[in-house]
mmCIF file of the C-alpha atoms, coordinates in Angstrom:
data_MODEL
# 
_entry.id   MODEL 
# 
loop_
_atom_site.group_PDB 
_atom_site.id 
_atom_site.type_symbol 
_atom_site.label_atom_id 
_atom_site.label_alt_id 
_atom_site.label_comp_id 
_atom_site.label_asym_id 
_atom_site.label_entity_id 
_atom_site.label_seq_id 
_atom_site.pdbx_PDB_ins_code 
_atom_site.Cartn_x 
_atom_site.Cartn_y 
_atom_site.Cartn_z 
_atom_site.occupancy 
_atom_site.B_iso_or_equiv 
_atom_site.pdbx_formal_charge 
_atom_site.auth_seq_id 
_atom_site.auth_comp_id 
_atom_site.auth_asym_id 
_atom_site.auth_atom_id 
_atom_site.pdbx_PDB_model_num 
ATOM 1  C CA . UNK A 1 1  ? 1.846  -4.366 -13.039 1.00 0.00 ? 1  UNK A CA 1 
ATOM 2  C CA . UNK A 1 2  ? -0.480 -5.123 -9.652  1.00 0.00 ? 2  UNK A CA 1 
ATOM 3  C CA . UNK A 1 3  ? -3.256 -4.773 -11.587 1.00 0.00 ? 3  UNK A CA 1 
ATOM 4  C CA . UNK A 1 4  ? -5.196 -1.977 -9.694  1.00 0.00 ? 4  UNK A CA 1 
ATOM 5  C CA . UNK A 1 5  ? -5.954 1.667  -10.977 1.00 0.00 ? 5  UNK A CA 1 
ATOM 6  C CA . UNK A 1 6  ? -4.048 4.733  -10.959 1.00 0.00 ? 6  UNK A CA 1 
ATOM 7  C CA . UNK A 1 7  ? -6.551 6.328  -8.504  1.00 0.00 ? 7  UNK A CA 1 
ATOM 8  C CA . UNK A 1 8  ? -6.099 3.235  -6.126  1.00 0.00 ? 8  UNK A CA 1 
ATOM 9  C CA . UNK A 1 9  ? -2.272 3.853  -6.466  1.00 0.00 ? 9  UNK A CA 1 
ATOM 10 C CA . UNK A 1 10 ? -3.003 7.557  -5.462  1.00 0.00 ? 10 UNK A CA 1 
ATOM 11 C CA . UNK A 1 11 ? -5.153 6.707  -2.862  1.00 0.00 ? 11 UNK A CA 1 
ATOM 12 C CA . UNK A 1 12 ? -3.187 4.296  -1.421  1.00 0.00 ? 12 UNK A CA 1 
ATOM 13 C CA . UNK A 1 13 ? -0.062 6.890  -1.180  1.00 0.00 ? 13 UNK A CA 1 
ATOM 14 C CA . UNK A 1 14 ? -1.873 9.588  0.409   1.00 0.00 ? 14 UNK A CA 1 
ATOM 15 C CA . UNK A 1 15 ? -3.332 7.157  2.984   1.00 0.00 ? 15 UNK A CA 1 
ATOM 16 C CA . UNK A 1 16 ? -6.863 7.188  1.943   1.00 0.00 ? 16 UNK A CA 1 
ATOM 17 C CA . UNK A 1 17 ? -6.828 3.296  1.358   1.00 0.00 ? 17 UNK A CA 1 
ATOM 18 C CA . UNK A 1 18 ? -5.469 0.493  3.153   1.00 0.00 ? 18 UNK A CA 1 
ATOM 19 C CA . UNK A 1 19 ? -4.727 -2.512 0.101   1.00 0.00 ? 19 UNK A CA 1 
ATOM 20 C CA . UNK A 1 20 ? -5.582 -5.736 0.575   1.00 0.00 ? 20 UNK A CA 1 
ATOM 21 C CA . UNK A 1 21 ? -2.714 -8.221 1.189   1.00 0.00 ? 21 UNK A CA 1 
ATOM 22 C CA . UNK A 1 22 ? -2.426 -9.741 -1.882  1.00 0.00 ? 22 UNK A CA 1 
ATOM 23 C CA . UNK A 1 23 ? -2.208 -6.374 -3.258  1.00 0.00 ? 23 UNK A CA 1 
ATOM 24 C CA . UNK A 1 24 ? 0.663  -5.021 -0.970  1.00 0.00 ? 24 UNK A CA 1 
ATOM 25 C CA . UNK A 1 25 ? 2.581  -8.229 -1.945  1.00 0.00 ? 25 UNK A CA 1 
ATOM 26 C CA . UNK A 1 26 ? 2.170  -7.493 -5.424  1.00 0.00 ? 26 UNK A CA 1 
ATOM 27 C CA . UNK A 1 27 ? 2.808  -4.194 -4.758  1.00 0.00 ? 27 UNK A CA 1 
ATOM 28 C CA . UNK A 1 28 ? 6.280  -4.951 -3.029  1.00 0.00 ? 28 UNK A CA 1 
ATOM 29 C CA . UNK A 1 29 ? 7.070  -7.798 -5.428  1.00 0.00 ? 29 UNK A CA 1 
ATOM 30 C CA . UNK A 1 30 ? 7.145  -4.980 -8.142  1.00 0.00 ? 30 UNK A CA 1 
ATOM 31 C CA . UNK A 1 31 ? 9.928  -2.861 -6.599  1.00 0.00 ? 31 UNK A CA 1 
ATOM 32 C CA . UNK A 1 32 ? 11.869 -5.941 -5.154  1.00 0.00 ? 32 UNK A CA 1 
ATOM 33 C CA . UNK A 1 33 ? 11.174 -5.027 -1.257  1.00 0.00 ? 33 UNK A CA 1 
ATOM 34 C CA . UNK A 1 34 ? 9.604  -6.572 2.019   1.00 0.00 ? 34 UNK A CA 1 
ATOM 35 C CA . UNK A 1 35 ? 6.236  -4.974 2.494   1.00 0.00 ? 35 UNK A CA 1 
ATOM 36 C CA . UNK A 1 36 ? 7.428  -3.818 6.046   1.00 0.00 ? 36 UNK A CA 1 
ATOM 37 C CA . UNK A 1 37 ? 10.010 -1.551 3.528   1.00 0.00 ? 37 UNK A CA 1 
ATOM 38 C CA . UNK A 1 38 ? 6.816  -0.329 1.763   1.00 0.00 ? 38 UNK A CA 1 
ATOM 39 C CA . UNK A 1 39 ? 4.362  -0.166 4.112   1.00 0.00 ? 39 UNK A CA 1 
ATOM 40 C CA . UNK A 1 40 ? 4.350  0.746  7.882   1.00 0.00 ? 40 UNK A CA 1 
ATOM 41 C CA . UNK A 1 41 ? 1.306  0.825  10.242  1.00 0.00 ? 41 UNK A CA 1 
ATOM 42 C CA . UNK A 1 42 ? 1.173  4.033  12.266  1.00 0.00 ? 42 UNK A CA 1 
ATOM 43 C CA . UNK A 1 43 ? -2.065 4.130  15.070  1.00 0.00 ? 43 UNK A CA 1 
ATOM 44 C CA . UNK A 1 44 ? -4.862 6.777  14.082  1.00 0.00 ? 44 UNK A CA 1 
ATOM 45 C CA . UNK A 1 45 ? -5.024 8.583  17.178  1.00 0.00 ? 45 UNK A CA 1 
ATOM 46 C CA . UNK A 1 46 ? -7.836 10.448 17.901  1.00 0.00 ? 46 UNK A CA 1 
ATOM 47 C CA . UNK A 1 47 ? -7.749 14.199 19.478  1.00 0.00 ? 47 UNK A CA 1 
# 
């Protein structure tokens, strides 16, 4: 439906890959939601 591969899907939910804007548009067009409801920034910090 976004056009993108199952691994990209996978790698995008573990937080592996960071999609392009076009695809988290797509991505939050599909399930009928802002893309702040599907995806939220959180800061790498590092220890």
């Amino acid at each position: 439906m976004v056009s993108i591969s199952r691994q990209t899907i996978v790698a995008i939910e573990k937080g592996k890959y960071s999609p392009s804007l076009e695809v988290a548009f797509k991505i939050a067009d599909v399930f009928g939601v802002s893309i702040a409801e599907v995806f939220s920034y959180q800061e790498q910090v590092n220890n």
